[in-house]
C-alpha positions in Angstrom: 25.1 -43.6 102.7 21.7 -44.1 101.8 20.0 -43.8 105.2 21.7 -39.7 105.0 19.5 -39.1 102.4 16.3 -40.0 103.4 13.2 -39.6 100.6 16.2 -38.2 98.3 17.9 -41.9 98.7 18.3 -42.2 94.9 20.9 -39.6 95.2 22.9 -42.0 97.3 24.9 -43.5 94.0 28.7 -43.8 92.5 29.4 -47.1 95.1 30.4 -49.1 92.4 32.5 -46.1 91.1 33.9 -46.0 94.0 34.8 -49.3 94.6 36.4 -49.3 90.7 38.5 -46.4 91.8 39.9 -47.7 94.8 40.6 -51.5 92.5 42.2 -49.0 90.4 44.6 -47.2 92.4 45.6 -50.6 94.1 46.9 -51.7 90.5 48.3 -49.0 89.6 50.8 -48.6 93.0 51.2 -52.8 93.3 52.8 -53.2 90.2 55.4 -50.2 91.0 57.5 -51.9 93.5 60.0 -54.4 93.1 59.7 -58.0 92.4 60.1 -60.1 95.8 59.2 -63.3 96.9 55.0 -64.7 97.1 55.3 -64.9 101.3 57.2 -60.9 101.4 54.8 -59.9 98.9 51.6 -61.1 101.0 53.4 -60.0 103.9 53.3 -56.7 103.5 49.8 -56.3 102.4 48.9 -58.6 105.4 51.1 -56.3 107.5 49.2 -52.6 106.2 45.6 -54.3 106.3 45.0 -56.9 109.0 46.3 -54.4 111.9 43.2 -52.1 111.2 41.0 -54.5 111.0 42.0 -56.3 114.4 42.1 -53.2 115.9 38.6 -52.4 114.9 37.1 -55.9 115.6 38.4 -55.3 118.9 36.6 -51.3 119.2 33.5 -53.3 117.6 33.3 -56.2 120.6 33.8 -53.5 123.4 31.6 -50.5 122.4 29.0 -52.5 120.0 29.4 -55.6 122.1 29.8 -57.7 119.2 30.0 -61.8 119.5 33.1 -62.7 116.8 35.4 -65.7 117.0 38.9 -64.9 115.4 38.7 -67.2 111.8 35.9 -65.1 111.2 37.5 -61.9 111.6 40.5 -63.2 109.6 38.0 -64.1 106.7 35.7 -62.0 107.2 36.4 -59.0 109.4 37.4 -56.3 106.7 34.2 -56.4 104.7 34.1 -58.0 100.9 36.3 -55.5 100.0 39.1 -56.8 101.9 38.1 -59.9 101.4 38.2 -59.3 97.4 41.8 -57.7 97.5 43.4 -60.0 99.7 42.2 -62.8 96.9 43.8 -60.2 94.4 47.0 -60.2 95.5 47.3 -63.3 95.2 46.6 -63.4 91.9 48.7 -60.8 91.0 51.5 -61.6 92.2 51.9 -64.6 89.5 50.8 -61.9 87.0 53.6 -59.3 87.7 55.9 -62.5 87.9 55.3 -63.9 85.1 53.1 -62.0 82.7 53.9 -58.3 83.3 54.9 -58.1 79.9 51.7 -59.2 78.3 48.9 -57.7 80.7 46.8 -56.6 77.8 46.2 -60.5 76.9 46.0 -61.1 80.9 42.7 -58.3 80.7 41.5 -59.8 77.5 41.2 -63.5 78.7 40.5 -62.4 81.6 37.7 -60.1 80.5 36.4 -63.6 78.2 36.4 -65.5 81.6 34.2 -63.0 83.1 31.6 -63.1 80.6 31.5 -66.9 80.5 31.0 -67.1 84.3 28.2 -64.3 84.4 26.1 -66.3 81.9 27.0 -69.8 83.4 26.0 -68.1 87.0 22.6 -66.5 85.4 21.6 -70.2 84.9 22.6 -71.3 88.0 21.2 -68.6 90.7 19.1 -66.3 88.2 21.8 -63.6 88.3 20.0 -62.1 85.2 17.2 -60.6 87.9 19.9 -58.5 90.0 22.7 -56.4 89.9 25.9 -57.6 89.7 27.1 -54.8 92.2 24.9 -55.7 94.7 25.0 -58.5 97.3 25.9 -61.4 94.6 29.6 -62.2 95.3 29.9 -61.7 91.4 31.5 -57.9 91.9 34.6 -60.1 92.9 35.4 -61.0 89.6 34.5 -57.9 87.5 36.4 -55.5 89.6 39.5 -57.6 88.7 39.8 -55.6 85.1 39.8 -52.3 87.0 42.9 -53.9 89.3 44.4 -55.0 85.8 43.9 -51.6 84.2 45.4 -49.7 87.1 48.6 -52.1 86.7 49.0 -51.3 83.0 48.4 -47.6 83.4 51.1 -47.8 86.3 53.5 -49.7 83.9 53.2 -47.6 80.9 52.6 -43.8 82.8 55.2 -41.9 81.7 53.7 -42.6 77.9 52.8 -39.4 76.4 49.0 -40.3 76.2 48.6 -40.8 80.1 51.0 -37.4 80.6 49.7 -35.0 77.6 46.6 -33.6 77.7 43.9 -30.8 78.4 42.1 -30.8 81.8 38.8 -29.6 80.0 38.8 -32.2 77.5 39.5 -35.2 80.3 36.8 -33.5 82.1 34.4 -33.7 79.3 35.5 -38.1 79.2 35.0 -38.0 82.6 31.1 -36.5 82.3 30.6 -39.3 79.4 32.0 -42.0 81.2 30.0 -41.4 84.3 26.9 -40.9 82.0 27.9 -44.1 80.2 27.8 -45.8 83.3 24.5 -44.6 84.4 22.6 -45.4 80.9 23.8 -48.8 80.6 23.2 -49.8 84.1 19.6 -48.2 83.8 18.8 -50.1 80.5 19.7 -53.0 81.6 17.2 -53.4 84.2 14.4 -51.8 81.7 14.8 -53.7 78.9 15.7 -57.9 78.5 19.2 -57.2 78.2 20.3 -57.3 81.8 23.7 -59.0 80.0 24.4 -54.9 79.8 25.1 -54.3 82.9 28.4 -56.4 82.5 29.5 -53.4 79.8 29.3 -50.9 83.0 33.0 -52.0 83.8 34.4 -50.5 80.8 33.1 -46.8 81.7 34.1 -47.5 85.1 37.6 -47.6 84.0 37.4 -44.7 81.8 36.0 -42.9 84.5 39.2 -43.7 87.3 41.5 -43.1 83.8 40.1 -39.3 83.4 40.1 -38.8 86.8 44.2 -39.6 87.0 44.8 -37.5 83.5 42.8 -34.9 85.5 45.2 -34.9 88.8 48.2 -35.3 86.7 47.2 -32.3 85.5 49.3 -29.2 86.2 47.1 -26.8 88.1 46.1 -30.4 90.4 49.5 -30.9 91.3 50.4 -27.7 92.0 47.1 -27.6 94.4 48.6 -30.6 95.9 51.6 -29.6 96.8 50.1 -26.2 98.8 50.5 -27.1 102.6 46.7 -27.7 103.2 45.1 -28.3 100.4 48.0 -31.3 100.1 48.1 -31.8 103.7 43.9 -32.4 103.4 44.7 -35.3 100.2 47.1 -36.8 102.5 45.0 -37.4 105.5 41.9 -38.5 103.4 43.9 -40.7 101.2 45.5 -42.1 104.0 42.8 -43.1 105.9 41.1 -44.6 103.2 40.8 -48.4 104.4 39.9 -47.3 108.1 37.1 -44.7 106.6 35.6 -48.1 104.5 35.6 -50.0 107.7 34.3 -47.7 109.9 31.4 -46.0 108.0 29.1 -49.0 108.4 28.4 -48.7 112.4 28.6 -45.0 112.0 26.0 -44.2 109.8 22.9 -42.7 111.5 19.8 -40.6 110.3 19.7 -38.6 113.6 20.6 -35.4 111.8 18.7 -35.8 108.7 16.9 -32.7 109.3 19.8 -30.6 108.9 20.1 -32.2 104.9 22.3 -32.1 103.0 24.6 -30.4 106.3 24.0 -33.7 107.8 26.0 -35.8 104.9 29.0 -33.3 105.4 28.7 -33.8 109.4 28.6 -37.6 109.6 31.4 -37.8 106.9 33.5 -35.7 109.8 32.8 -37.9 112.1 33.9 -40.7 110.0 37.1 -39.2 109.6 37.6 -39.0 112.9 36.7 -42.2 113.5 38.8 -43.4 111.3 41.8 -41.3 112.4 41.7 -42.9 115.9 41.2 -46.3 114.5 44.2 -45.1 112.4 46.0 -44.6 115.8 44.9 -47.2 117.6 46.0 -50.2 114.6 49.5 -48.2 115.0 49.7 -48.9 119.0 48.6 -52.5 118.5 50.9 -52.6 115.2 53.9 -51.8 117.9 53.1 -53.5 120.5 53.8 -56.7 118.8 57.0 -55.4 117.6 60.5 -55.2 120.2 61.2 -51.7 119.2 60.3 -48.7 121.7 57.0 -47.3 121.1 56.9 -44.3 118.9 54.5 -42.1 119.9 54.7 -39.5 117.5 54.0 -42.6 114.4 51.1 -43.5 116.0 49.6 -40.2 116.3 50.8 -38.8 113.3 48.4 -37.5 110.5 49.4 -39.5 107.7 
């Protein structure tokens, strides 16, 4: 959202925490269902994703009057993000099936792996003179521990040490985290040890972990289960893969007088956006299927 902000762009951070807390909460709920077959397993998350992003390719070649042929949208269409998960789930699937029991070695080789290939790639393309969360295609392998930490916390929930605790005190974790973040990715870049920057992940997870002890809290749940304050976390949870692909042809500094109004504006007509995308990947999602449309599903909220 950095064109919002205008000559206060370096407020435009917390991407990569964003992008750590949606790995996260894809971990955490994936590893909740059932074991099924590889093909039923990639089914389904090839049935909730690709929909959308037709749908939107489609809205993209008519109103922007893009030029795409179709193995590029299948590869490419949904952004690296997309991209990244869809090479995820495969993964994981022959992780849940056979190593669900040991996922804390699966992060800690997996975590050695990560280190090796940032210093082999430093030698190779100079990644030691970026950031790893930028354009290098090297954020696909650290946001893997995030995936693997949201599994483990799914796993192992209803432990007393993901369940008990004061909201203050997480918040307080939560503050350090972020700040931990922020210090390590700064040094990094002032200082010879760019190798830092790979130590970010680790208080990217504490920072999705405090944020889930805080809404398992008791005075966030029972916020979340008033009609609209819940029905509010429903809609913008929901809409969460259409808001990530629609932002990008939205954003626009036409109303960066009114800052910061203008950040709350443009993310309302995201939402919108993305609510009618929403609708539109249900009518195409139907049309391919021999049932009777159901009109209220496709126009329903979440």
């Amino acid at each position: 959202m950095e064109i919002l902000y205008g000559e206060y762009s370096y407020l435009a951070t917390g991407g990569a925490i964003g992008d750590s807390l949606f790995f996260f909460c894809s971990g955490y709920t994936l590893f909740l269902g059932d074991n099924t077959s590889f093909f039923n397993w990639y089914k389904r998350r090839i049935n909730r994703i690709y929909p959308t992003v037709f749908a939107w390719m489609i809205v993209c070649c008519v109103v922007w009057k893009w030029q795409v042929n179709i193995l590029d949208v299948i590869l490419h269409g949904g952004g690296w993000f997309v991209e990244c998960i869809m090479i995820y789930y495969v993964i994981l699937w022959f992780v849940k099936r056979f190593c669900i029991k040991h996922l804390d070695w699966v992060f800690g080789i997996s975590a050695l792996i990560i280190g090796i290939r940032y210093f082999l790639a430093s030698e190779a393309v100079g990644l030691e003179s970026m950031s790893i969360y930028g354009s290098t295609t090297f954020k696909y392998w650290i946001f893997f521990l995030s995936v693997l930490a949201g599994a483990m916390l799914g796993l192992y929930r209803k432990r007393s040490v993901f369940t008990v605790g004061r909201p203050v005190v997480s918040l307080c974790f939560l503050s350090l985290s972020v700040a931990l973040f922020y210090l390590l990715y700064y040094f990094s870049f002032i200082s010879t040890l760019i190798w830092l920057q790979l130590l970010t992940i680790f208080p990217l997870i504490g920072v999705a972990f405090y944020l889930y002890k805080i809404c398992n809290s008791s005075w966030v749940l029972n916020l979340y289960s008033k009609k609209i304050p819940g029905i509010i976390i429903k809609v913008i949870g929901g809409l969460c893969l259409e808001i990530y692909l629609v932002q990008y042809n939205l954003y626009t500094d036409k109303f960066n007088d009114l800052f910061p109004l203008n950040i709350l504006i443009m993310f309302l007509i995201i939402l919108l956006v993305a609510y009618l995308l929403r609708c539109l990947s249900r009518f195409w999602k139907q049309t391919f299927s021999e049932a009777n449309y159901d009109w209220k599903n496709i126009i329903k909220l979440y």
